[in-house]
Biopython code that builds the backbone (N, CA, C, O; Angstrom):
import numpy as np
from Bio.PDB.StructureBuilder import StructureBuilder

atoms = [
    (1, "UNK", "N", (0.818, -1.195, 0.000)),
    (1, "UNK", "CA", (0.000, 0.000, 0.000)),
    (1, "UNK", "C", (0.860, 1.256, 0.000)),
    (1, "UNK", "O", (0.285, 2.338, 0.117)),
    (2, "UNK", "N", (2.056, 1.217, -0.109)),
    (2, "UNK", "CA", (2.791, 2.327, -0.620)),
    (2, "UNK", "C", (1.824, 3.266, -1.738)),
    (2, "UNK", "O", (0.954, 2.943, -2.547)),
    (3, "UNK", "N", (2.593, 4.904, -1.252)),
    (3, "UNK", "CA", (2.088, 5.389, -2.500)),
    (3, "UNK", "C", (3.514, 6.336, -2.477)),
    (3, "UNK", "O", (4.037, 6.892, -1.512)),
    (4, "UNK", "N", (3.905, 6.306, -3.792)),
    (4, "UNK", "CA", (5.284, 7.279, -4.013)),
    (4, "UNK", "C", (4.530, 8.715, -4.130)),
    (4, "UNK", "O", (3.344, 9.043, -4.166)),
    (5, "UNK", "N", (5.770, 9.423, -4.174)),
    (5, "UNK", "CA", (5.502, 10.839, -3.705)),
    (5, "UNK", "C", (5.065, 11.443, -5.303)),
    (5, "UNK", "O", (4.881, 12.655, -5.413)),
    (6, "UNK", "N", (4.902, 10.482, -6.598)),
    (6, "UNK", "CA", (4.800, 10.933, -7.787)),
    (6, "UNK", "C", (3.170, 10.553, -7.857)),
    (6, "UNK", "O", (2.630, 10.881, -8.913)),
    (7, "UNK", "N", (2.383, 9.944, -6.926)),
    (7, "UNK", "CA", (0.922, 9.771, -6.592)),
    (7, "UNK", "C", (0.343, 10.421, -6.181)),
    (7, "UNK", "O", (-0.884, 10.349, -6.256)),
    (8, "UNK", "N", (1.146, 11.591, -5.400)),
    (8, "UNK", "CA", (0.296, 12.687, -4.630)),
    (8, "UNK", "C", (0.100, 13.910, -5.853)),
    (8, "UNK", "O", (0.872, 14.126, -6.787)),
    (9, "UNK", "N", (-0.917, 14.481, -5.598)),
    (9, "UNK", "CA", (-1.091, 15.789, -6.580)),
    (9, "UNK", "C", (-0.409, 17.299, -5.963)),
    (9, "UNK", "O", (0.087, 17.264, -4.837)),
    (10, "UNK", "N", (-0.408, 18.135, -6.462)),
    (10, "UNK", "CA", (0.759, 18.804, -5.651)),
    (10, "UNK", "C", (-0.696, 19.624, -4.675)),
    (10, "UNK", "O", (-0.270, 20.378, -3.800)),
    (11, "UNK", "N", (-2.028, 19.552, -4.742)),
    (11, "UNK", "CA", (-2.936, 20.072, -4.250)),
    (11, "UNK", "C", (-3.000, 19.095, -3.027)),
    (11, "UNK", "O", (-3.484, 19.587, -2.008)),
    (12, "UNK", "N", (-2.572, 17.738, -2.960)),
    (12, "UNK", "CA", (-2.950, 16.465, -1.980)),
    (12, "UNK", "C", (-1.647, 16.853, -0.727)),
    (12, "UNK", "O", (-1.581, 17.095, 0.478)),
    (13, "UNK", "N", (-0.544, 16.698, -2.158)),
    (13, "UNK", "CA", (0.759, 17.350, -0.784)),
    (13, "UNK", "C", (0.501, 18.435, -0.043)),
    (13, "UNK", "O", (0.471, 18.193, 1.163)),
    (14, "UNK", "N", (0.254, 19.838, -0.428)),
    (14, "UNK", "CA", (-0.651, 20.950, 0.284)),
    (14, "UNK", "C", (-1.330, 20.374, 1.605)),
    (14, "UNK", "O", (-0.849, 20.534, 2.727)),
    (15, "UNK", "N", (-1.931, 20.022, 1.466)),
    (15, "UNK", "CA", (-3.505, 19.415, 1.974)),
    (15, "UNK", "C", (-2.563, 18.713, 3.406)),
    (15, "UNK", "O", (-2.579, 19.029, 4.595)),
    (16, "UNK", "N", (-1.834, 17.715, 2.699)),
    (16, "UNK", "CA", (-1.217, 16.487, 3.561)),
    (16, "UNK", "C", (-0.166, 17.183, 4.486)),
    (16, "UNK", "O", (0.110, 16.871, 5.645)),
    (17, "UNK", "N", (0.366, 18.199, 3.727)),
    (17, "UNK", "CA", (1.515, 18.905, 4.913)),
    (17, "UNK", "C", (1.192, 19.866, 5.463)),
    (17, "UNK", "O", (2.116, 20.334, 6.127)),
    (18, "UNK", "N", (0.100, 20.530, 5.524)),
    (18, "UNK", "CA", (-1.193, 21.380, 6.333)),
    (18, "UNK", "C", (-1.215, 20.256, 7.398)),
    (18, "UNK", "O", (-0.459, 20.329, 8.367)),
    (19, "UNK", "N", (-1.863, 19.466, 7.275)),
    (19, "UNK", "CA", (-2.310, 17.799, 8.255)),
    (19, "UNK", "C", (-1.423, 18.009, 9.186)),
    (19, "UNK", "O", (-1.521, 18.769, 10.150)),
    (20, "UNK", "N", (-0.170, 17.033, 8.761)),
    (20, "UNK", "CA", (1.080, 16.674, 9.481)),
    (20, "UNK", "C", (1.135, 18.103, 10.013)),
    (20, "UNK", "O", (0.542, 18.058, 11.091)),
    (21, "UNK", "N", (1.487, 19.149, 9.826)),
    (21, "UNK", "CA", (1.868, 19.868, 10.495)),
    (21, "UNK", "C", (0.852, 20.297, 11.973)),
    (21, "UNK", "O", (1.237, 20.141, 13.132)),
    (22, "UNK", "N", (-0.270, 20.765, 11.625)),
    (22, "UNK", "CA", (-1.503, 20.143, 12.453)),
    (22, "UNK", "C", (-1.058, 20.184, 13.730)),
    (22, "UNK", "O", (-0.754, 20.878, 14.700)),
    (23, "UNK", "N", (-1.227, 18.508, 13.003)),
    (23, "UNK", "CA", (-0.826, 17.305, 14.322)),
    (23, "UNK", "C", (0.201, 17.352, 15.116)),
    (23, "UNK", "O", (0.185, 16.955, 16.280)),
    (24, "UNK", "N", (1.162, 17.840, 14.541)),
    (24, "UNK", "CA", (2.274, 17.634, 15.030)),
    (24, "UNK", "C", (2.139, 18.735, 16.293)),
    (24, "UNK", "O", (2.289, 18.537, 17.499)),
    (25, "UNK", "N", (1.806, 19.948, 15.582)),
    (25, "UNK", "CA", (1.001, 20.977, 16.907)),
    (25, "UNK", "C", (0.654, 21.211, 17.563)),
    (25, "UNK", "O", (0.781, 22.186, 18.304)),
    (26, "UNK", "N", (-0.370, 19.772, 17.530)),
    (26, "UNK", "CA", (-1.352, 20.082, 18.964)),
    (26, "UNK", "C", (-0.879, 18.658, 19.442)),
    (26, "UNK", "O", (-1.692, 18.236, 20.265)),
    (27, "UNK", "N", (0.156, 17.761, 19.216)),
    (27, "UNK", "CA", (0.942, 16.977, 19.902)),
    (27, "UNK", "C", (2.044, 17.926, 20.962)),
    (27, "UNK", "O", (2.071, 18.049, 22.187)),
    (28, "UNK", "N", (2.653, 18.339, 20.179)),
    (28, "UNK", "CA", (3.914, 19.115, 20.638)),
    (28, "UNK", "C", (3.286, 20.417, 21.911)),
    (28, "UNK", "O", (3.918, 20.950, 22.823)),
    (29, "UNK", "N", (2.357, 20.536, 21.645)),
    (29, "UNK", "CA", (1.565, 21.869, 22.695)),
    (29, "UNK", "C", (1.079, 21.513, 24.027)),
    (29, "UNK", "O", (0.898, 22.047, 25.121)),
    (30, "UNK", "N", (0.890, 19.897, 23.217)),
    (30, "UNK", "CA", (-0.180, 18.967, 24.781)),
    (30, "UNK", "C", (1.105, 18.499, 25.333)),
    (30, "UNK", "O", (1.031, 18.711, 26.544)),
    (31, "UNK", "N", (2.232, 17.976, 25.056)),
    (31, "UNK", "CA", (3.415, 17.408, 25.646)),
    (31, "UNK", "C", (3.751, 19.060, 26.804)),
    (31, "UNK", "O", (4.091, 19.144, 27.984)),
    (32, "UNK", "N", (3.488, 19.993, 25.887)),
    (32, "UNK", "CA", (4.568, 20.933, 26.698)),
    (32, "UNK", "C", (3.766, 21.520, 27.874)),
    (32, "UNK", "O", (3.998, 22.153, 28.904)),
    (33, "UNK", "N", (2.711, 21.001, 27.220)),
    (33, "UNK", "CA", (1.652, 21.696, 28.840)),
    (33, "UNK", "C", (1.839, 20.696, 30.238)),
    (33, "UNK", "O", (1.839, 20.974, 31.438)),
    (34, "UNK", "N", (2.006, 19.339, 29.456)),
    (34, "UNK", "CA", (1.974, 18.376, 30.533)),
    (34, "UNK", "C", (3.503, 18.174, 31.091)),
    (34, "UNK", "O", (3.881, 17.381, 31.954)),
    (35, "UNK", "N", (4.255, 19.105, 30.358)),
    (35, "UNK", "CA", (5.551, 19.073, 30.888)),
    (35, "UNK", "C", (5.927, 20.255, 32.146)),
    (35, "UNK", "O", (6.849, 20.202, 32.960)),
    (36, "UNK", "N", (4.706, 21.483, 31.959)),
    (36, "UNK", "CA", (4.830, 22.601, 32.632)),
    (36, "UNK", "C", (4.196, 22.211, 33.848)),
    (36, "UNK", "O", (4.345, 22.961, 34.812)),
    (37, "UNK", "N", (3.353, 20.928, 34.011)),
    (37, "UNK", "CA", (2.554, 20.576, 35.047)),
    (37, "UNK", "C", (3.886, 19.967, 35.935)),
    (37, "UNK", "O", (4.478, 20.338, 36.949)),
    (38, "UNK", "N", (4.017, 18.854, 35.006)),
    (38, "UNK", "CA", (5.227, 18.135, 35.575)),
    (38, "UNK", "C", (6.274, 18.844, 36.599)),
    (38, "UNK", "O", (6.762, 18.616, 37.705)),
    (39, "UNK", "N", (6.334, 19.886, 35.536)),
    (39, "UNK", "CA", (7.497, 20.515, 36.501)),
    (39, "UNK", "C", (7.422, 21.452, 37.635)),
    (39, "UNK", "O", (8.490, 21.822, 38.123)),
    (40, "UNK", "N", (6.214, 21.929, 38.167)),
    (40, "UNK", "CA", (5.839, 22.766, 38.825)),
    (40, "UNK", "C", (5.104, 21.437, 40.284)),
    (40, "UNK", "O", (4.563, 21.732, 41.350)),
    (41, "UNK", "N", (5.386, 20.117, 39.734)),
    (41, "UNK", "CA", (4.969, 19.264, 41.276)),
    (41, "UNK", "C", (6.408, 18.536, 41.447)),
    (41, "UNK", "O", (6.377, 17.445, 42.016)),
    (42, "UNK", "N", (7.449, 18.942, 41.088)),
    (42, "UNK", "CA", (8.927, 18.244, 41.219)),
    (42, "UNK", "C", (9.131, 18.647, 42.660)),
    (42, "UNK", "O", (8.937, 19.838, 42.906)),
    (43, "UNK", "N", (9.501, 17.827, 43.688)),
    (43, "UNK", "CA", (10.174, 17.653, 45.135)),
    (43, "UNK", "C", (10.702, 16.854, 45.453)),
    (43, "UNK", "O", (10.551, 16.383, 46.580)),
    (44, "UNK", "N", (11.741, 16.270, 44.359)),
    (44, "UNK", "CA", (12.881, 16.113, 44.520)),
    (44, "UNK", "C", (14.018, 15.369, 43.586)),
    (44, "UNK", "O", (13.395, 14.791, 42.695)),
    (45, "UNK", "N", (15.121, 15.197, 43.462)),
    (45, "UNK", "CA", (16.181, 14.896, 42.858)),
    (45, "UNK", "C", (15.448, 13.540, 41.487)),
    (45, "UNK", "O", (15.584, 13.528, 40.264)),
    (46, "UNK", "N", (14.887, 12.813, 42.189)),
    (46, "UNK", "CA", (14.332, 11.708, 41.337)),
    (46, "UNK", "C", (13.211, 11.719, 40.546)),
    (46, "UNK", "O", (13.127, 10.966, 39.576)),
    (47, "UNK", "N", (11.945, 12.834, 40.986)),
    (47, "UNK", "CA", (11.160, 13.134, 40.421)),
    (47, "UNK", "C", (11.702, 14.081, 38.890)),
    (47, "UNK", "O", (11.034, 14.474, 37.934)),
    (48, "UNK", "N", (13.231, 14.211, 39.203)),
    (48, "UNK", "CA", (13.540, 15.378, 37.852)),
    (48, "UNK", "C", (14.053, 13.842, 36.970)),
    (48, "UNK", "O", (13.586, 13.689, 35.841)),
    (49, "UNK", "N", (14.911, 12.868, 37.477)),
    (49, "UNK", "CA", (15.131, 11.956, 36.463)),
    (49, "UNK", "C", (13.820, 11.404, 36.120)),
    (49, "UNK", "O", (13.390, 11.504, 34.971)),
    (50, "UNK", "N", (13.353, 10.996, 36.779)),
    (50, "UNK", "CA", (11.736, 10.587, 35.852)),
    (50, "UNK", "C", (11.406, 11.392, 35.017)),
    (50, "UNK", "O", (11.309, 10.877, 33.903)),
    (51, "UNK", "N", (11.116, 12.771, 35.063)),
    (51, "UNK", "CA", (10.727, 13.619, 33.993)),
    (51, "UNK", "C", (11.432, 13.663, 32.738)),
    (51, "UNK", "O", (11.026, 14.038, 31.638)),
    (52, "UNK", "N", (13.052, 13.020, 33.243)),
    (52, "UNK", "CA", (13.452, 12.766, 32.045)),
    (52, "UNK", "C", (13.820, 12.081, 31.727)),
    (52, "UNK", "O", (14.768, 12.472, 31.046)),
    (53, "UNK", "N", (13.757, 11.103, 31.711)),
    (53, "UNK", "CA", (13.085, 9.375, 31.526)),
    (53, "UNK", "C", (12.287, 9.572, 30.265)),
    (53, "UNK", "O", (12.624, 9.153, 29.158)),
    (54, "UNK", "N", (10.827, 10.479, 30.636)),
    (54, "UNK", "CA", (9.443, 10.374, 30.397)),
    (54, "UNK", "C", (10.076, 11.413, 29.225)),
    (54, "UNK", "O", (9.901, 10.904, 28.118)),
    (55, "UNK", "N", (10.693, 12.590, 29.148)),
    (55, "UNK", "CA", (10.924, 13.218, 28.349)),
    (55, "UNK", "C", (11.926, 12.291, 26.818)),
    (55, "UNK", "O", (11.978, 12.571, 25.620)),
    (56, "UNK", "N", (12.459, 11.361, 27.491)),
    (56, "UNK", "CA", (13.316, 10.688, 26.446)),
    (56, "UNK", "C", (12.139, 9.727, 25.638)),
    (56, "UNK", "O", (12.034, 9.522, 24.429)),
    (57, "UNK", "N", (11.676, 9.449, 26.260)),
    (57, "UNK", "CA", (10.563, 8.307, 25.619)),
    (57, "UNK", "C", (9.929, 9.042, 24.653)),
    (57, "UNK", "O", (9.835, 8.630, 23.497)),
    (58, "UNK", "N", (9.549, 9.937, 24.965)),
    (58, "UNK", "CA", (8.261, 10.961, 24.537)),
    (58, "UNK", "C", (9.069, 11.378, 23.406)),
    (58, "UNK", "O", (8.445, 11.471, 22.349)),
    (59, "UNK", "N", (10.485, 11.691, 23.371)),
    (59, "UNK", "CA", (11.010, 12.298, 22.211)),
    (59, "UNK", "C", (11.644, 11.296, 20.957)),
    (59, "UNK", "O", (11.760, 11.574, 19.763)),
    (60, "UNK", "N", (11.986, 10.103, 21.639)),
    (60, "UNK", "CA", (11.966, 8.745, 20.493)),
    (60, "UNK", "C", (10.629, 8.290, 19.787)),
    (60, "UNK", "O", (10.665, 7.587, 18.777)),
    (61, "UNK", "N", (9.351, 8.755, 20.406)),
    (61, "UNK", "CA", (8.136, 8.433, 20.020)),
    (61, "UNK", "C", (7.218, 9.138, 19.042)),
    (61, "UNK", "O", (6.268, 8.791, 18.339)),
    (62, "UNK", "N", (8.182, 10.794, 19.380)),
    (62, "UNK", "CA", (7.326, 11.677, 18.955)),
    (62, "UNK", "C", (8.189, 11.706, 16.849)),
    (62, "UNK", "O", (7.678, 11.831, 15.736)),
    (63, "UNK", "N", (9.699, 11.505, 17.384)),
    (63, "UNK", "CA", (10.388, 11.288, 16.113)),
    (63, "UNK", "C", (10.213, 10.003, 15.287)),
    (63, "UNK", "O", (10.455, 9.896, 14.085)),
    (64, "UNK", "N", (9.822, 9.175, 15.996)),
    (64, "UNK", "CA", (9.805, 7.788, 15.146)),
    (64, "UNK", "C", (8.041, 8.216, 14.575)),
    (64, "UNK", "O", (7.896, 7.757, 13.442)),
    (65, "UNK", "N", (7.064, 8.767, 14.950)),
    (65, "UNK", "CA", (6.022, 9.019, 14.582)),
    (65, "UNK", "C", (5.929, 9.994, 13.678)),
    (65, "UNK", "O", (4.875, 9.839, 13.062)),
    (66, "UNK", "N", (6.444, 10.803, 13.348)),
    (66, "UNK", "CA", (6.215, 12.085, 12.504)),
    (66, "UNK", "C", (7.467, 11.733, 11.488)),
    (66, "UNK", "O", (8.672, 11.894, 11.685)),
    (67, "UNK", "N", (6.769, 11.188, 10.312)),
    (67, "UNK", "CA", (7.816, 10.562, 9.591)),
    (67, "UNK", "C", (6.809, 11.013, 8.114)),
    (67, "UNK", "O", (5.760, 10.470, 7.766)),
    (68, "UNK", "N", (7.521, 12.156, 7.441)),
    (68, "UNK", "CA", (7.016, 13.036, 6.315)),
    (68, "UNK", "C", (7.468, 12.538, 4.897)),
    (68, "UNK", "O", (7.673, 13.329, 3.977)),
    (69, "UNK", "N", (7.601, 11.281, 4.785)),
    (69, "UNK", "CA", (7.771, 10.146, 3.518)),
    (69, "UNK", "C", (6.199, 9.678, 3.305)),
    (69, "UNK", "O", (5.422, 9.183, 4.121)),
    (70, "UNK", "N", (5.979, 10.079, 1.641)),
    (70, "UNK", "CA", (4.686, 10.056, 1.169)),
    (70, "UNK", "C", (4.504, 8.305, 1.317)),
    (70, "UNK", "O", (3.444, 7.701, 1.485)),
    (71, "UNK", "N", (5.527, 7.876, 1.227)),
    (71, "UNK", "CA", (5.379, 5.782, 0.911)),
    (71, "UNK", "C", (4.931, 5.875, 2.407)),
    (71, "UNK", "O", (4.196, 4.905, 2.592)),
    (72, "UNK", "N", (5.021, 6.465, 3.339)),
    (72, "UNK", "CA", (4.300, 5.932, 4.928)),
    (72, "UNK", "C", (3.312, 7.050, 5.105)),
    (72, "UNK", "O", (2.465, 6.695, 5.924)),
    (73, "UNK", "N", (3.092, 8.265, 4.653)),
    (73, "UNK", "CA", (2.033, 8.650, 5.552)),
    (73, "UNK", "C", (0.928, 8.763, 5.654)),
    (73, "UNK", "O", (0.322, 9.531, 6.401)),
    (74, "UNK", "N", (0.310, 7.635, 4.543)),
    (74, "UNK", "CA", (-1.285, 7.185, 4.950)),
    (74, "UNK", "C", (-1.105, 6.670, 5.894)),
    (74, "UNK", "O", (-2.047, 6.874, 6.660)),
    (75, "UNK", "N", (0.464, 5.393, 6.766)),
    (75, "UNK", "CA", (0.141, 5.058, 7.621)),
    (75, "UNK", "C", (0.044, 6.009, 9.113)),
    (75, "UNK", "O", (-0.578, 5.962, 10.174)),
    (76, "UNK", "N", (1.082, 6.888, 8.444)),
    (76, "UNK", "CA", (1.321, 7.885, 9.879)),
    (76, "UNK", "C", (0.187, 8.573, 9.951)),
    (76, "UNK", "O", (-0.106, 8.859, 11.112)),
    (77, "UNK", "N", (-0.763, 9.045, 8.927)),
    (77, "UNK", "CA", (-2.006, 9.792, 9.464)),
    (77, "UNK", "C", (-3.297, 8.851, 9.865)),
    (77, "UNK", "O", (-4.338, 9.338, 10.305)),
    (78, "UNK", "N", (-3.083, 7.343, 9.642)),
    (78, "UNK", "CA", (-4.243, 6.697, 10.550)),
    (78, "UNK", "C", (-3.390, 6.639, 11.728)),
    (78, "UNK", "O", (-4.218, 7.027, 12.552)),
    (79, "UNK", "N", (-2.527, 6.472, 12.274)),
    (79, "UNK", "CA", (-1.565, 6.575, 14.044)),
    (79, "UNK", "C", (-2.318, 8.033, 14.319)),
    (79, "UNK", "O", (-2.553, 8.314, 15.494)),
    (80, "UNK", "N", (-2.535, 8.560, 13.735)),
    (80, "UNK", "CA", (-2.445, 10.372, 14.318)),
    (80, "UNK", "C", (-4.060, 10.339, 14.630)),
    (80, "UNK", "O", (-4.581, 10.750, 15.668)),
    (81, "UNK", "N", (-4.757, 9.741, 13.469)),
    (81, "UNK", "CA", (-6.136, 10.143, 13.761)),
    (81, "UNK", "C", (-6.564, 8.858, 15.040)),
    (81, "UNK", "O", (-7.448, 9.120, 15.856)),
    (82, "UNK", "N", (-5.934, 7.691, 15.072)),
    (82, "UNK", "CA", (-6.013, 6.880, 15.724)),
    (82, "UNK", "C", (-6.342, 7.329, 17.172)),
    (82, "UNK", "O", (-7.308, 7.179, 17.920)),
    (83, "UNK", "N", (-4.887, 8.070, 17.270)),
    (83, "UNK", "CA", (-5.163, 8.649, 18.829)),
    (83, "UNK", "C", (-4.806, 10.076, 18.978)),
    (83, "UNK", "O", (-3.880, 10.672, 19.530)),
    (84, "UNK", "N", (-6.053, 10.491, 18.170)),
    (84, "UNK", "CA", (-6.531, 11.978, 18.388)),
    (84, "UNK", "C", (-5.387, 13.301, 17.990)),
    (84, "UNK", "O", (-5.335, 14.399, 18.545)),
    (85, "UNK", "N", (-4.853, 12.988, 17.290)),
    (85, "UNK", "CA", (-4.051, 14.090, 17.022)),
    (85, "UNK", "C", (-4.242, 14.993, 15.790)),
    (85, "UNK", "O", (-3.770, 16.107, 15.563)),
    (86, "UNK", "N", (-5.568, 13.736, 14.602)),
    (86, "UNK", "CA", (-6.062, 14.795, 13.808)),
    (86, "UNK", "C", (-6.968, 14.194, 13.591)),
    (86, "UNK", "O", (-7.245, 13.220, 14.290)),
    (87, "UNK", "N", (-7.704, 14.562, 12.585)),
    (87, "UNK", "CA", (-9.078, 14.647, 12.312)),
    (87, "UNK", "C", (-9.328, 14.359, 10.884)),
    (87, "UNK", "O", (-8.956, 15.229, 10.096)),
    (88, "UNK", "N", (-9.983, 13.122, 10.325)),
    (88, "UNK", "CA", (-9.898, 13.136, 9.205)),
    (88, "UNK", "C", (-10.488, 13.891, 8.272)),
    (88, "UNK", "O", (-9.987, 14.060, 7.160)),
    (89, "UNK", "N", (-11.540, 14.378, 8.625)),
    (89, "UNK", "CA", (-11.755, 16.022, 8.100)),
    (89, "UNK", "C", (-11.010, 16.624, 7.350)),
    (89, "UNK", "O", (-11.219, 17.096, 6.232)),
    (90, "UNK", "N", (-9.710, 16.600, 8.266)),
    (90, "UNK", "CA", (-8.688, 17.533, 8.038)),
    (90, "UNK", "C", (-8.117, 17.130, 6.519)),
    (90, "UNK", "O", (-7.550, 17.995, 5.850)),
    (91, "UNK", "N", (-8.231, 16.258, 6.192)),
    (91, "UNK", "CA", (-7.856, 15.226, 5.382)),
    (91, "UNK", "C", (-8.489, 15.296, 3.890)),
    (91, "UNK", "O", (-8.118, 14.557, 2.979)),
    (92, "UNK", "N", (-9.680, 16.469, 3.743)),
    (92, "UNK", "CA", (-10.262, 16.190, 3.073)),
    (92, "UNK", "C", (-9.812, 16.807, 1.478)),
    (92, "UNK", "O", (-9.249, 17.888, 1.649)),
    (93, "UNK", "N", (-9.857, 16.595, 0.605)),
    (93, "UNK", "CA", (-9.311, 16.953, -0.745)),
    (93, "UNK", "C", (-7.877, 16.207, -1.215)),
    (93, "UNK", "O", (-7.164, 16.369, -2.206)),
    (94, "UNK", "N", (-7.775, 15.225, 0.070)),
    (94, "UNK", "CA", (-6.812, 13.716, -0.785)),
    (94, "UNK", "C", (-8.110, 12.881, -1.677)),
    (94, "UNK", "O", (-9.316, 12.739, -1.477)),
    (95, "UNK", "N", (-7.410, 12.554, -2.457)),
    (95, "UNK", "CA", (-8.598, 11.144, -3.338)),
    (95, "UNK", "C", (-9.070, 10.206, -2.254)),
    (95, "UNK", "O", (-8.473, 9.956, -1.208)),
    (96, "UNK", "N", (-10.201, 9.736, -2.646)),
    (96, "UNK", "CA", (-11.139, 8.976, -1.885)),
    (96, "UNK", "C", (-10.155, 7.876, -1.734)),
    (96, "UNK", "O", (-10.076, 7.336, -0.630)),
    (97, "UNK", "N", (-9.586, 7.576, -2.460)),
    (97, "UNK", "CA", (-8.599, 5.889, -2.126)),
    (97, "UNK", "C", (-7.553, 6.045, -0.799)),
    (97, "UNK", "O", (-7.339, 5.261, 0.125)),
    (98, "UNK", "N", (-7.063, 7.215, -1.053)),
    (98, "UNK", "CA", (-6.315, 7.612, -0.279)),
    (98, "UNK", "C", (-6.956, 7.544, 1.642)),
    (98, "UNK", "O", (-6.579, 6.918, 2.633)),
    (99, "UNK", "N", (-8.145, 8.629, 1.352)),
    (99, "UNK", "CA", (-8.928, 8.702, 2.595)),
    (99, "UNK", "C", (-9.684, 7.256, 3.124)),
    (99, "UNK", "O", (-9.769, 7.079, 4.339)),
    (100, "UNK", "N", (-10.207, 6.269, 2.222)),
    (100, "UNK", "CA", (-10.732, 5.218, 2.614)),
    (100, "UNK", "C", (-9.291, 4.629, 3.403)),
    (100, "UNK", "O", (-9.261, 4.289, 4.586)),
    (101, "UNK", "N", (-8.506, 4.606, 2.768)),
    (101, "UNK", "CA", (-7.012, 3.540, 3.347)),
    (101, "UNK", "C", (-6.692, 4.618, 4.588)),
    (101, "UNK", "O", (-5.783, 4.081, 5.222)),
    (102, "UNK", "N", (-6.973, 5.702, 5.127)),
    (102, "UNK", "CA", (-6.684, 6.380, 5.910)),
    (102, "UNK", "C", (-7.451, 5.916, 7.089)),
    (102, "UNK", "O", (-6.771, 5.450, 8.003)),
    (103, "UNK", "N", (-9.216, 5.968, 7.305)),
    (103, "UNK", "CA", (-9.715, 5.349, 7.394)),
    (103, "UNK", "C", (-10.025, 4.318, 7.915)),
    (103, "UNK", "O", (-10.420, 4.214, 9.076)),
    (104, "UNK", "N", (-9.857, 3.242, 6.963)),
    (104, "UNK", "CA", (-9.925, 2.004, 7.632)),
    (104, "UNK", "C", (-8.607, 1.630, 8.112)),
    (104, "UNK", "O", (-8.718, 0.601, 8.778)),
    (105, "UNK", "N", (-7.202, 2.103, 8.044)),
    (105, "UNK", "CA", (-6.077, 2.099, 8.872)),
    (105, "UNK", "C", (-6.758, 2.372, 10.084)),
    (105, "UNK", "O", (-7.266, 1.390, 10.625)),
    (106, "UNK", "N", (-6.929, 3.788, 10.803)),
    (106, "UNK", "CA", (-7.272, 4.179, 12.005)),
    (106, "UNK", "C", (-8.294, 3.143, 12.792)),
    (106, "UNK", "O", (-8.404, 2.862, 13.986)),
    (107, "UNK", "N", (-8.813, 2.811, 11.913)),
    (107, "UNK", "CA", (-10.112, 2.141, 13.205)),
    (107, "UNK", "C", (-9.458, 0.653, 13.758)),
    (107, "UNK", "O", (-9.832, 0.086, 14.785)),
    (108, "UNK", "N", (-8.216, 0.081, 12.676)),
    (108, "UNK", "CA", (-7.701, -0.839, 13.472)),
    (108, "UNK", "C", (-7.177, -0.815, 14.424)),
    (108, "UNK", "O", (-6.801, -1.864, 14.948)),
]
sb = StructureBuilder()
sb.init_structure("model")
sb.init_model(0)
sb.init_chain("A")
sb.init_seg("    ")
for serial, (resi, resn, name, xyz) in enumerate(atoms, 1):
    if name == "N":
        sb.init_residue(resn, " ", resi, " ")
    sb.init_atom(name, np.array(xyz, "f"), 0.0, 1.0, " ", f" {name:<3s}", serial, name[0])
structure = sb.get_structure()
């Protein structure tokens, strides 16, 4: 289910890197809020290595996820809509093939 980057229309790429970017937004906004929480209940030495523990995870997860290669990112935008980071809405003015495989990715 690859699609090369010579499948997208240059109106779909538009569309698709509007998306990704998005997401990536209101990922990156919700991490930093929950990081400002984090850090304002720290009392003591170990509660800061956990935070960054949690900060390392979060940043191998957030890079291995936001991966802007047209051959993966029908899969990366059903992960995103999967767990709420966009909206397939958002999505709309890719070809129907495209959005169905978007789609029925997410609901698995």
């Amino acid at each position: 289910m690859q699609v090369s980057e010579a499948e997208w229309t240059d109106i779909e790429k538009n569309i698709a890197k509007t998306a990704f970017d998005q997401a990536y937004k209101r990922e990156i906004e919700a991490l930093l809020k929950q990081v400002q929480q984090e850090v304002c209940s720290l009392q003591e030495l170990n509660d800061l290595w956990q935070l960054h523990d949690f900060l390392s995870a979060r940043r191998h997860e957030i890079e291995g996820k936001y991966n802007y290669q047209y051959s993966a990112l029908l899969f990366v935008f059903a992960g995103l809509v999967k767990d709420g980071w966009l909206h397939l809405q958002e999505l709309e003015g890719l070809g129907k093939d495209k959005l169905s495989k978007v789609a029925a990715l997410a609901r698995m």
